[in-house]
C-alpha positions as CSV (number, residue, x, y, z in Angstrom):
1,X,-2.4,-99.4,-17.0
2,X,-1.0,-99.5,-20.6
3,X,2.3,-97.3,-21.5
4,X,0.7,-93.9,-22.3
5,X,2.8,-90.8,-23.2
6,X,1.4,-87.9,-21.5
7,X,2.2,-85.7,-23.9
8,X,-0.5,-86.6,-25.6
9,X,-2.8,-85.7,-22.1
10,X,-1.1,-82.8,-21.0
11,X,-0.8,-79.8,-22.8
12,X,2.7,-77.9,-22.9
13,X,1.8,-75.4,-20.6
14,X,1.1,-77.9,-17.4
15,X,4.6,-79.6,-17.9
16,X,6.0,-77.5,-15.6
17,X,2.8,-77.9,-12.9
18,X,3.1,-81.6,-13.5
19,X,7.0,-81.8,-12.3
20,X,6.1,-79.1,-9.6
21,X,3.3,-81.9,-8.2
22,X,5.7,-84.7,-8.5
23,X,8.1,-83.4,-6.4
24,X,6.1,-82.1,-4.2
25,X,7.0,-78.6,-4.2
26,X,3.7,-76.8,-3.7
27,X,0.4,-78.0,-1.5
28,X,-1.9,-75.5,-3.2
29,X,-2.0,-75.4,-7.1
30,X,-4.1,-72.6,-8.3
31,X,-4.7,-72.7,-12.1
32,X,-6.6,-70.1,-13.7
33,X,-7.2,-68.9,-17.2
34,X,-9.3,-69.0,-20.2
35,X,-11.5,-71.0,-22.0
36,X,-10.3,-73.8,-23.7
37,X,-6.9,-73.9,-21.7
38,X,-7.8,-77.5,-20.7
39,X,-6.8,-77.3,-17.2
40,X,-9.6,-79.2,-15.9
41,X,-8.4,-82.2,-17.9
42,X,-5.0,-81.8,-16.1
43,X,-6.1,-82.3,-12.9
44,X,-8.6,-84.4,-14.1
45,X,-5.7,-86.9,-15.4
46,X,-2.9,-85.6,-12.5
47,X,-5.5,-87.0,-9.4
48,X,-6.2,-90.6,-10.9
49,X,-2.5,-90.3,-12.0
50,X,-1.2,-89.6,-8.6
51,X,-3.2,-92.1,-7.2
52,X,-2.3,-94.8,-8.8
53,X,1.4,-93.9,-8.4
54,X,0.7,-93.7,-4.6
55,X,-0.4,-97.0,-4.2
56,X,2.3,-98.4,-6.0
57,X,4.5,-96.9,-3.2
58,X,1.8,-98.1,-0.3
59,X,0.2,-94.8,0.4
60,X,-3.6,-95.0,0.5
61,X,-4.7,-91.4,-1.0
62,X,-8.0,-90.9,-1.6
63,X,-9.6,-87.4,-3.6
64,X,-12.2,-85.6,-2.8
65,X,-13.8,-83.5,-5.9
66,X,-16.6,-80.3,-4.7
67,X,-18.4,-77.8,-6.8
68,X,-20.4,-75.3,-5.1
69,X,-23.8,-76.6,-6.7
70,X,-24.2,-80.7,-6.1
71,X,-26.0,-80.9,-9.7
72,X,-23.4,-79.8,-11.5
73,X,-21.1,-82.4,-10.8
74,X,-21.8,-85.3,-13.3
75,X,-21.9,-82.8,-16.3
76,X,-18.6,-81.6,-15.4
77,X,-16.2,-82.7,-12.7
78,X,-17.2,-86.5,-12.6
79,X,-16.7,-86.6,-16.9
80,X,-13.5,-84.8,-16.4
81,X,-12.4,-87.6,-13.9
82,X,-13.9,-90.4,-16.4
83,X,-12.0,-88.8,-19.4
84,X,-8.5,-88.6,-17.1
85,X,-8.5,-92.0,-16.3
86,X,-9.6,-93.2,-20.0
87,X,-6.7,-90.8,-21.2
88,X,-4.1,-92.8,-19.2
89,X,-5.7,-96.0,-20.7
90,X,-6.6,-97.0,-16.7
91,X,-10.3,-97.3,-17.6
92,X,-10.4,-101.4,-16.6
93,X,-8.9,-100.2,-13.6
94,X,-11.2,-98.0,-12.1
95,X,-14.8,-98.6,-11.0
96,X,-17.5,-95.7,-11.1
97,X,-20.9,-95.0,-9.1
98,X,-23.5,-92.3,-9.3
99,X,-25.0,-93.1,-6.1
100,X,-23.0,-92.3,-4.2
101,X,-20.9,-90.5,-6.7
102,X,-17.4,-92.2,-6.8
103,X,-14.8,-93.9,-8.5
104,X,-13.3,-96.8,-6.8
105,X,-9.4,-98.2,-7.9
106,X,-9.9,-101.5,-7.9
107,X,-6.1,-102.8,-6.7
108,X,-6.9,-100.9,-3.2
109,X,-10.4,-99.8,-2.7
110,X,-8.8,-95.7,-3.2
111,X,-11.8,-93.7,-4.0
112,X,-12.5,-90.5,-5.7
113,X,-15.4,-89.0,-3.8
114,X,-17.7,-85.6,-5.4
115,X,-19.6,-83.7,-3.7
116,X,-21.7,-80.2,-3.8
117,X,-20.8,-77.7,-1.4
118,X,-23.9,-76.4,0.5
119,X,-22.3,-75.8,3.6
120,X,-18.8,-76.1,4.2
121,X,-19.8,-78.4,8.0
122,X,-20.8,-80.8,6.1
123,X,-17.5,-81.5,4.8
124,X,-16.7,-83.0,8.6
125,X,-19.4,-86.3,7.4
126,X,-16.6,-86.8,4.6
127,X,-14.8,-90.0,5.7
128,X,-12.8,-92.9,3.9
129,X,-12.9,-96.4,5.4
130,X,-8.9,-96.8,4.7
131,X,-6.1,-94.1,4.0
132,X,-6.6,-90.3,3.8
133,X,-7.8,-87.7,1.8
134,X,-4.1,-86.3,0.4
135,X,-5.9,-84.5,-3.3
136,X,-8.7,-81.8,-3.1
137,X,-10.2,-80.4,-6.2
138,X,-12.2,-76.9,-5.7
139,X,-13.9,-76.9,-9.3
140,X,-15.4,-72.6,-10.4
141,X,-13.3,-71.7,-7.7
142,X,-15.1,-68.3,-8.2
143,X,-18.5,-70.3,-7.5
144,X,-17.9,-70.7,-3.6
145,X,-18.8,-68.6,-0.7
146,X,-15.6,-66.9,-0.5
147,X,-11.9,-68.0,0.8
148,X,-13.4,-68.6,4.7
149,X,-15.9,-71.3,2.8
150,X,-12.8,-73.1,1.6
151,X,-10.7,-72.7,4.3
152,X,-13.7,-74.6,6.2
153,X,-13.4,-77.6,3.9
154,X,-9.8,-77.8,3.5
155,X,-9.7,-77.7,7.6
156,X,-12.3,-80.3,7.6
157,X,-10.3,-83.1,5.2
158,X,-7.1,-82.2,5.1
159,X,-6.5,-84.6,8.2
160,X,-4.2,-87.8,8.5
161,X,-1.5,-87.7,6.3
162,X,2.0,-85.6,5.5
163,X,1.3,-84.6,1.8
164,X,-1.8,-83.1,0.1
165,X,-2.1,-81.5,-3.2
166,X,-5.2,-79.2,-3.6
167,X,-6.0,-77.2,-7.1
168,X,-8.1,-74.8,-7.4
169,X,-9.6,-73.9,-10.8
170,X,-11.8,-71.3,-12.6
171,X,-11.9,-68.8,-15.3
172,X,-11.4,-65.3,-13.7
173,X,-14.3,-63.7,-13.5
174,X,-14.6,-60.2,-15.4
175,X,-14.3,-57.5,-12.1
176,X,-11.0,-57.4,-10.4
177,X,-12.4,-57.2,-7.2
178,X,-13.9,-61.0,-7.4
179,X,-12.6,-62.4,-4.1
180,X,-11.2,-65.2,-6.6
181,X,-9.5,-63.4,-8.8
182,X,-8.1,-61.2,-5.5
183,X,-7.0,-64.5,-4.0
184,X,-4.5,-65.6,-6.7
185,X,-3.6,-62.0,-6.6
186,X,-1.8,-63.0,-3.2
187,X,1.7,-64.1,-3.7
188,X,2.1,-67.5,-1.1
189,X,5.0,-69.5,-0.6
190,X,3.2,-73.1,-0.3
191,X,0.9,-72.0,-3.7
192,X,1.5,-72.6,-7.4
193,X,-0.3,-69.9,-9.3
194,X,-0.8,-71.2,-12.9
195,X,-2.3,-69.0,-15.6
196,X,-3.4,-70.9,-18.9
197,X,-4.8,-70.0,-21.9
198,X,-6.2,-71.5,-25.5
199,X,-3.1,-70.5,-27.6
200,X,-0.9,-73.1,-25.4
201,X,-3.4,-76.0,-26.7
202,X,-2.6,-77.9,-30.3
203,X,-4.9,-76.7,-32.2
204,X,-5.9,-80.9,-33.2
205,X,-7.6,-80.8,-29.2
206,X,-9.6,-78.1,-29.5
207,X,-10.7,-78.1,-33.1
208,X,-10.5,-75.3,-35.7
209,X,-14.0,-74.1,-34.9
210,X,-12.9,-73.3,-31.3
211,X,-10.1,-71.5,-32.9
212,X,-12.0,-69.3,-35.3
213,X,-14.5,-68.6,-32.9
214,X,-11.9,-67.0,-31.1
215,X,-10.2,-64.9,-33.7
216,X,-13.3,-63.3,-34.5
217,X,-14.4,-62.4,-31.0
218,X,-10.6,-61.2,-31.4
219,X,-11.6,-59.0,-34.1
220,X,-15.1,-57.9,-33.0
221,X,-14.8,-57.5,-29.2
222,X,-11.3,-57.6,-28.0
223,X,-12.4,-56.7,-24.9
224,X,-14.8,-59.9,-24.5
225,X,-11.6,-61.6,-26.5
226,X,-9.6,-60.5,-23.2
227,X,-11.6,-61.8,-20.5
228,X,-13.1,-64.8,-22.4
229,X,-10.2,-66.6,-24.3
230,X,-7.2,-65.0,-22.1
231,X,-8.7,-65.3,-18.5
232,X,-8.2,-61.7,-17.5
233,X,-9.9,-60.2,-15.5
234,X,-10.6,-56.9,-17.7
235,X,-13.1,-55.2,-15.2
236,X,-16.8,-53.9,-15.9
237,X,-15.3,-50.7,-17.3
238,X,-16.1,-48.9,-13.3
239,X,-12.6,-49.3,-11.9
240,X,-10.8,-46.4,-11.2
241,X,-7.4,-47.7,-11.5
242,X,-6.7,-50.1,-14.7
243,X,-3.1,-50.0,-14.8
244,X,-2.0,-52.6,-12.0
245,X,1.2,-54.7,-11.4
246,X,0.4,-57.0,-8.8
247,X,3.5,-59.0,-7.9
248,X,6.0,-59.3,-5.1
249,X,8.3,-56.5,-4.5
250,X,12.1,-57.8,-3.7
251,X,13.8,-56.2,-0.8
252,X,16.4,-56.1,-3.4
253,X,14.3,-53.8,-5.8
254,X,13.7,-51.6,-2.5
255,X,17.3,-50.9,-1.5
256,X,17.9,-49.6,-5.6
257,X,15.1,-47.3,-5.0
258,X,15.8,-43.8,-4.9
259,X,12.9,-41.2,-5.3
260,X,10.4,-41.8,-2.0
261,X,7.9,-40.3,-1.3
262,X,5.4,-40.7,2.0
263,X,2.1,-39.4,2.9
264,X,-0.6,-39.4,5.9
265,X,-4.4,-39.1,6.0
266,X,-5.9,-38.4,9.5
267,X,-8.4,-41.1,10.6
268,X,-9.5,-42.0,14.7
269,X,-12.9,-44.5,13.9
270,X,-14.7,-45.3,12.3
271,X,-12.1,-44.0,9.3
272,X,-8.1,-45.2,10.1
273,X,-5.1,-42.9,10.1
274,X,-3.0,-44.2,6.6
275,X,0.4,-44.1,6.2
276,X,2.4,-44.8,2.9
277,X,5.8,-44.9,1.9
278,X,6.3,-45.4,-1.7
279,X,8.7,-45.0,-4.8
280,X,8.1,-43.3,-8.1
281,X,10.5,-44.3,-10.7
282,X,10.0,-41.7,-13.7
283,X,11.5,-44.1,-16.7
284,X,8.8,-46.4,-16.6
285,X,6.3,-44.1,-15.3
286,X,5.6,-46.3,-12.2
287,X,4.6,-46.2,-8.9
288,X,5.5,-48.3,-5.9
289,X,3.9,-48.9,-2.8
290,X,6.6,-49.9,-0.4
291,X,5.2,-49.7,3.5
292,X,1.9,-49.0,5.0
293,X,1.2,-48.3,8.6
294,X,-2.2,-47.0,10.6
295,X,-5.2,-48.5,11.7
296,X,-8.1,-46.7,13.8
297,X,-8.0,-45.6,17.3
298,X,-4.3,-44.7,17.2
299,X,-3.1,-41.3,18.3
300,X,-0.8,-39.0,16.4
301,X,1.9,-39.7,18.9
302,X,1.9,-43.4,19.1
303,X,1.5,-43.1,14.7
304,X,4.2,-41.3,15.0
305,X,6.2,-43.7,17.2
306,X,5.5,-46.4,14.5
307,X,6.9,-44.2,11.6
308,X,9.9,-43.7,13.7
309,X,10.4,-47.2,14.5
310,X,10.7,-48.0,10.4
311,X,13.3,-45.6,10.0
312,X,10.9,-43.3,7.9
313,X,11.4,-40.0,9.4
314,X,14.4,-40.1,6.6
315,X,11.7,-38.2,3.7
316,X,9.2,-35.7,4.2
317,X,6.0,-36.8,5.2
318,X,2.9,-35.0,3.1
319,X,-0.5,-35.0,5.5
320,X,-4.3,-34.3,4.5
321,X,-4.5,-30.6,4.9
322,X,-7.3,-31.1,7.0
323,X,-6.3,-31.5,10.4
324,X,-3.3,-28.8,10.7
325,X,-3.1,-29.8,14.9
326,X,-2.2,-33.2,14.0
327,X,0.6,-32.4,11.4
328,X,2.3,-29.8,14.6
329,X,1.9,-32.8,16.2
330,X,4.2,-35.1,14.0
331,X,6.5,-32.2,13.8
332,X,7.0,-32.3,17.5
333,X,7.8,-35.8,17.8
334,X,10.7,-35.2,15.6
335,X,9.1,-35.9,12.2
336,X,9.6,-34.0,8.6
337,X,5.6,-33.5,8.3
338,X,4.0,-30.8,5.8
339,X,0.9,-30.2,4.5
340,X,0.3,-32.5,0.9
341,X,0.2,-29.9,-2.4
342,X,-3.8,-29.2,-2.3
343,X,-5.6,-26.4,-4.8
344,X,-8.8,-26.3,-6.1
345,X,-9.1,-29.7,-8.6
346,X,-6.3,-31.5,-7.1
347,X,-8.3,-34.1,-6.0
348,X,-9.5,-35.0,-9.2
349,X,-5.7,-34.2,-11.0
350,X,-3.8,-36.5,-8.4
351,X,-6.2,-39.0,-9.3
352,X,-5.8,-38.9,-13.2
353,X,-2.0,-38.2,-12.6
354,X,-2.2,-41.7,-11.2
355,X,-4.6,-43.3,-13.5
356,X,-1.6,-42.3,-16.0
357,X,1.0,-44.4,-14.1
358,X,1.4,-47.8,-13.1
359,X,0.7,-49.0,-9.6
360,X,2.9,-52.0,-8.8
361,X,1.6,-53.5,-5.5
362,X,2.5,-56.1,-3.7
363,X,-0.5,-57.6,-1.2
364,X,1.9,-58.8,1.2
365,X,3.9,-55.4,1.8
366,X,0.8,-52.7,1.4
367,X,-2.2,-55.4,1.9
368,X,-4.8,-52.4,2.8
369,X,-4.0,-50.5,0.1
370,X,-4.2,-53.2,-2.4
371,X,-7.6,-54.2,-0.8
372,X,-8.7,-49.9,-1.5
373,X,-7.0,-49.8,-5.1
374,X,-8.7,-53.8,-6.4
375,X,-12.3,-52.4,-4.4
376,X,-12.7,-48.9,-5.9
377,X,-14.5,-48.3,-8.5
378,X,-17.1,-45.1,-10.1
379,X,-20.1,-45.4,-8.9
380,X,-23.3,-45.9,-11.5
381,X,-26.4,-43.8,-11.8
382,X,-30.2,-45.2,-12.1
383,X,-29.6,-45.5,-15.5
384,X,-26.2,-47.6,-15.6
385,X,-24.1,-44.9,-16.4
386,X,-21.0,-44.1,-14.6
387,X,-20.9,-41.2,-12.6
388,X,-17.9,-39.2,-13.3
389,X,-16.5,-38.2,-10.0
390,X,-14.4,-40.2,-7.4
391,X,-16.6,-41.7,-4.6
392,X,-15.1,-40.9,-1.0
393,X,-15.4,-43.6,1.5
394,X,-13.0,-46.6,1.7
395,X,-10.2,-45.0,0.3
396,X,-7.8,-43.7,3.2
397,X,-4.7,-45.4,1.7
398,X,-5.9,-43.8,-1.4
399,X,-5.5,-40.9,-0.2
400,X,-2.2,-41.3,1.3
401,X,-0.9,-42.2,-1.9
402,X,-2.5,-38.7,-3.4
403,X,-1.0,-36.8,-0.5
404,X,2.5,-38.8,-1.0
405,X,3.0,-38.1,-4.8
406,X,1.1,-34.9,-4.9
407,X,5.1,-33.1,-5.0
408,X,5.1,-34.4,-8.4
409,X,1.6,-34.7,-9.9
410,X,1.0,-30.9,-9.1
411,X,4.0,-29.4,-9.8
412,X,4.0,-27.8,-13.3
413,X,4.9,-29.9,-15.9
414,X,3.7,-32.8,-14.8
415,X,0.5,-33.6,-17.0
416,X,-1.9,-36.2,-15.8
């Protein structure tokens, strides 16, 4: 291999990604974003790449490349491959095949293997004659199954060695609720989560057309703008809640926190008793969900032993008005429980008094609620058009959080 800058084969946005793979910080590097924010063509060029540096230090690492649909792989994956090794001037170095579908380094026999994803068991036929399988490239992430279908294939390669470096790519698909776009929602210690767009690219790679294609969908649809060119996932204009801030909440952030707030909705099976503890700091007009507790099948007292074991008997609790036995029953086992703040509308005012404020959630902390907030969304007549009201059904931690700030968003003042 000639002496190739890759600055002129990485964009400015992966440098970072590129020092975190060389290091070996992360196994899991999940880059997402627009169009035209050439992260294909980074891992494209970073799996030959890494290859090759491998073998100059005696590992044998192999890739493996899947799409969900095996006929999509030579108009897309396999030319991405071709054009990452051509861009590190390796191209006399590497032979190709389409049948099967490979690329072979020469010096050791390390292959690059593609394959379509029918079924993740038949990832367990995957085998290499020498070395391991140490990169994994999951191309439309958003294309697959689900997580459980990756999981599958990752369990079935990822076998033999000590290092592996597995991306996961695709352009966020429109409706928050996508199980891809949920998944790099997920904060995780061994994962990179890389968000790219078009306006980190010199404008020479893409070409001016590509640019002024997207300034006028800028200025005609900034909505399709959004979603298309950014790679955010702007919804299908159903979802209830639009003003999210999913990100980790810091113990540290916690202990500063000083307005809580907590509520309960009743639940035995198939519907869960939901507790939440959260924060609302005025200033910024935010909301945060701290703690969640319940399940189904649990009794008020042993709920109640859980809610004493956190410590949270230290702010009044605020309970669905609905079960009036169960709140005496709280208050006998020593807890500050009182009905939430309910009049005719207030379901329909807490909701707009939080469609007004920002809900910062972190998965890890409240991962039920998340799951409710990402998941609900108006319901659509026969005609397509949204139905006004607020479906009731998955939405117990919902309603906790109603109950818990319902001291604030009903008390006069306070408009929605």
């Amino acid at each position: 291999m000639g002496t190739v800058n890759l600055t002129d084969v990485i964009a400015p946005a992966f440098y970072g990604a590129h020092w975190d793979i060389l290091e070996g910080k992360h196994t899991y590097y999940d880059l997402f974003g627009g169009r035209g924010s050439t992260k294909s063509s980074f891992i494209g060029t970073e799996i030959p790449l890494g290859m090759m540096q491998d073998a100059k230090n005696g590992v044998q690492s192999n890739a493996v490349v899947f799409r969900k649909v095996g006929n999509t792989l030579r108009e897309s994956v396999f030319e991405q491959i071709a054009w990452g090794i051509d861009a590190l001037g390796a191209s006399d170095e590497w032979s190709s095949s389409l049948s099967p579908m490979q690329y072979v380094y020469k010096l050791t026999g390390q292959k690059i293997i593609f394959r379509g994803l029918d079924k993740a068991k038949k990832t367990k036929s995957i085998k290499v004659s020498k070395g391991y399988f140490k990169y994994l490239w999951f191309e439309e992430l958003d294309e697959f199954s689900g997580m459980e279908e990756v999981r599958m294939t990752q369990q079935s390669v990822l076998r033999g060695g000590t290092d592996f470096v597995v991306f996961k790519s695709f352009n966020p698909p429109i409706s928050n609720s996508n199980w891809a776009n949920k998944y790099v929602a997920e904060p995780r210690k061994d994962s990179l989560r890389h968000k790219s767009d078009y306006r980190s690219v010199p404008v020479e790679w893409l070409g001016q057309q590509f640019i002024d294609d997207a300034e006028y969908l800028k200025a005609t649809n900034p909505r399709a703008y959004e979603h298309e060119y950014l790679g955010n996932a702007v919804g299908l204009g159903t979802n209830i809640f639009d003003l999210l801030e999913i990100r980790e909440i810091t113990d540290d952030e916690i202990r500063k926190m000083q307005s809580i707030y907590q509520g309960q909705d009743w639940g035995w099976f198939p519907d869960p008793k939901a507790f939440l503890r959260v924060a609302y700091v005025p200033n910024q007009q935010k909301v945060y969900a701290l703690d969640e507790l319940g399940g189904c099948k649990i009794r008020n007292s042993e709920m109640a032993k859980q809610i004493m074991k956190k410590g949270y008997n230290d702010y009044a609790i605020y309970c669905g008005v609905d079960e009036e036995e169960s709140i005496v029953d709280f208050r006998d086992a020593g807890l500050p429980a009182r009905k939430a703040i309910v009049t005719p509308g207030s379901r329909k005012y807490t909701f707009e008094w939080l469609q007004c404020r920002t809900l910062v959630i972190d998965p890890r902390r409240t991962p039920r609620l998340y799951n409710e907030v990402i998941e609900y969304e108006h319901e659509v007549d026969g005609n397509g058009e949204v139905i006004a009201d607020y479906p009731d059904g998955n939405d117990h931690w919902i309603d906790a959080l109603r109950y818990a700030t319902s001291p604030i968003s009903m008390r006069r003042g306070q408009s929605a």
